[in-house]
N, C-alpha and C positions, 0 to 999 in steps of 0.2 A: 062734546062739552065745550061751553063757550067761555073762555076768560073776557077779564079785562086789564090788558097788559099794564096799564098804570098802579093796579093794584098788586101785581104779582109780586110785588119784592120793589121794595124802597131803602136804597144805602143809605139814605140819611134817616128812615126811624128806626134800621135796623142797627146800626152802629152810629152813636154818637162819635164827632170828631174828636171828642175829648177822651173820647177813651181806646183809639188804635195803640198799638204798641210800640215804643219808637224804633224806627231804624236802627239795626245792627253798625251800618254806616256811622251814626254818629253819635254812637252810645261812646263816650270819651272814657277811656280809663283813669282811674281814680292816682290822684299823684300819689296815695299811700302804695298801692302796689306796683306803678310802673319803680318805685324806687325801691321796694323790696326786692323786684326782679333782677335791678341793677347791681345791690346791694348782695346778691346772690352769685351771681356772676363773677363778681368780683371778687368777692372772696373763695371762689373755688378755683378763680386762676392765681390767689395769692398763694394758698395752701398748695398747689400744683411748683409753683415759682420756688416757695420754702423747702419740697422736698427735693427739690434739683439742687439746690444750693447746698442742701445737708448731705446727701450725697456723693456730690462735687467734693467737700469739703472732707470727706470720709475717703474719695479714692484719692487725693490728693496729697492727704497722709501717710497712704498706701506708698505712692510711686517716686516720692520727695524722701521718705527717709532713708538711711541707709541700714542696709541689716535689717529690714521689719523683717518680723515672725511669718513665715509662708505659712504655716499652719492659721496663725489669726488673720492673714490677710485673705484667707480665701474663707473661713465664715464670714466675716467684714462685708464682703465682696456679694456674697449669696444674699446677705440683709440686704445691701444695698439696692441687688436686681429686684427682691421681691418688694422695695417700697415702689417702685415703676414699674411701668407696661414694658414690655420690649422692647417693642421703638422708643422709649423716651432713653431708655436706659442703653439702646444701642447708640443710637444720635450722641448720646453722653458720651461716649467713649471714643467718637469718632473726630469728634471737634476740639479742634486747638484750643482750646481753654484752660490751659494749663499754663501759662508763662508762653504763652504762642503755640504749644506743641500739643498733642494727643498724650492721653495716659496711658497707653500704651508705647506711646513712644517713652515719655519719661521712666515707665516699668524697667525698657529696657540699657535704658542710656546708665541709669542710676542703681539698677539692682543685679543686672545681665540676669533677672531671675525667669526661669521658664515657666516656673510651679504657680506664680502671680500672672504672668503674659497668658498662660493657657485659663485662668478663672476670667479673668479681665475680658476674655476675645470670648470663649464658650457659655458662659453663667446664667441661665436660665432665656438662652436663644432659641434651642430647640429641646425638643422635648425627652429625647436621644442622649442615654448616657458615651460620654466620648472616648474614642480610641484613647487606650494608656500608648501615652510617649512620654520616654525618661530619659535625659540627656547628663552624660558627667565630662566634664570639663579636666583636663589636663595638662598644663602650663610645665614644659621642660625648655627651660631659659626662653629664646627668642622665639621658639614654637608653640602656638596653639593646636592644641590637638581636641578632639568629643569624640564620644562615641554616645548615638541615638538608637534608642530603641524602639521599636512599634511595636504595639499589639494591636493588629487588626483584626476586628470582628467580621463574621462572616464575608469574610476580602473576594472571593470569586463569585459569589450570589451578585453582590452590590458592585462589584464592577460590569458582571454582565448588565444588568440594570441600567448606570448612569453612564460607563463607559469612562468613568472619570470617577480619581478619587486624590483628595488635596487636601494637605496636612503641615503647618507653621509652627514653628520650635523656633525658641531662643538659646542661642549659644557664640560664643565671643562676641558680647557686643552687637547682635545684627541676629536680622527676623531672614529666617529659612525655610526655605518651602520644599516639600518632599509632593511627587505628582505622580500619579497611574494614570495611564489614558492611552488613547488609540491615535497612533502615529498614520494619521490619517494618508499621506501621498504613500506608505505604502504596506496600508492596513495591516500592520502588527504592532501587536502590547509593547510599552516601553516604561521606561522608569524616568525621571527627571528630577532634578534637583536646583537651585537657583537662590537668588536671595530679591526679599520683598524690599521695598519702599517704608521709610529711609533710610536704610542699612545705606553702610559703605562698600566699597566694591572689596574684594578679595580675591587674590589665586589662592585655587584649594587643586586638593589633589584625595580624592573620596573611593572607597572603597563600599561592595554592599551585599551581604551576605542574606539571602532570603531563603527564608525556611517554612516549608511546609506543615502537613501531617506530620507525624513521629515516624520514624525509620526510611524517609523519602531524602534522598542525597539534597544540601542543602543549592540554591543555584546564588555563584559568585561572580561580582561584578567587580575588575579592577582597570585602573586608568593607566595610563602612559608614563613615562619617567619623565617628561616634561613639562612644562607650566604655559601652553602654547596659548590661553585667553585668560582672562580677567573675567570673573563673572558681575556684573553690573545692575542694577534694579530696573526692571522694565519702567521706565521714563516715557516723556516725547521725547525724540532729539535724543537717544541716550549715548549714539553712538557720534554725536556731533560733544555730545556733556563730558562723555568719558574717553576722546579722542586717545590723549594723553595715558592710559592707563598703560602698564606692560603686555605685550603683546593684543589679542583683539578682545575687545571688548565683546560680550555676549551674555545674553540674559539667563542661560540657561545650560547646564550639560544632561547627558540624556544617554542612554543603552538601550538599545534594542532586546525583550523579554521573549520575543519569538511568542510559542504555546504555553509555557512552560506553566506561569500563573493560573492558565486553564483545565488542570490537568493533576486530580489525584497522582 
């Protein structure tokens, strides 16, 4: 079959020029919508701005007053994480926003309250109801004294697992760290206790009674008659910060647990 190529197909009777469709290139957006877009935008970063501030303004009242209600400061508290994501409402808590300082700081400068410092630090972070710890406070003349208590859940499962397990209470004034973990140079369980950032330093002198199942002899930890360190907040430079303290400055005191934690 023979053509003739001039006839096969002609672009210009087949498609007039007038009627292609224009480039996606330079199809220009309509100023009513690039400004609704804009107008979108920005108000869902105001609305985002407003509840940070409302919030703000909600934990603020929390950590500034003196005597709040620990029972209304921890629903208070619960509203406030669920009007934020996690991160906004952890970032909230972390940044000096307060009169230069954390509201956790001010929680405990202003309240030495534990029951507000543990909603404040835990409150819809994970999804994990938290170890009960209850601390009571006892003032005889120039001595401070506490006794803490822990309830841990499943403690030998979850330390085989992470190998580590770390727990912050307030008491006199200053954020305290309770630690399980593997004393790695010479792989046995130990216990450790310290104080966080920015507590003051203190000599203590701690005792620790750890208890099992029911009818299992409890295992007791007691210290020295002496006050031979200062324990100090892990810093840079802590031991250049805290030269001056009574005797040596150290971040942490610690006992050796041997099996024992492993072992109905």
């Amino acid at each position: 079959m023979t053509t003739n190529p001039s006839e096969d197909f002609d672009d210009q009777k087949s498609v007039g020029a007038g009627d292609a469709p224009p480039s996606y290139d330079t199809t220009p957006l309509s100023e009513s919508s690039s400004a609704t877009l804009q107008s979108s935008f920005f108000s869902l970063l105001f609305v985002a701005r407003q509840k940070c501030t409302a919030v703000l303004s909600r934990i603020r009242d929390i950590v500034l007053t003196p005597d709040f209600n620990p029972s209304s400061a921890a629903s208070i508290i619960n509203v406030c994480a669920a009007d934020l994501t996690t991160q906004e409402f952890s970032k909230l808590l972390q940044t000096p926003n307060i009169e230069d300082h954390t509201a956790l700081y001010w929680a405990i400068v202003n309240n030495h309250d534990h029951a507000s410092f543990t909603h404040l630090k835990l409150a819809n972070i994970d999804g994990c109801p938290p170890d009960e710890i209850e601390v009571h406070e006892v003032k005889m003349g120039n001595s401070h004294q506490f006794v803490v208590s822990f309830r841990i859940r499943k403690f030998q499962r979850r330390l085989r697992i992470t190998h580590k397990l770390n727990y912050e209470f307030v008491a006199d004034g200053r954020i305290w760290f309770l630690r399980f973990d593997m004393y790695t140079v010479e792989w046995k369980w130990r216990v450790l206790y310290g104080i966080s950032s920015p507590s003051l330093p203190a000599c203590t002198k701690a005792s620790f009674k750890i208890e099992g199942k029911p009818g299992r002899k409890p295992l007791k930890l007691s210290p020295g008659d002496n006050f031979p360190e200062t324990i100090v907040p892990q810093e840079p430079g802590y031991l250049e910060k805290y030269s001056g303290v009574a005797g040596e400055p150290t971040i942490y005191m610690w006992w050796p647990l041997g099996d024992w934690v492993m072992y109905e």
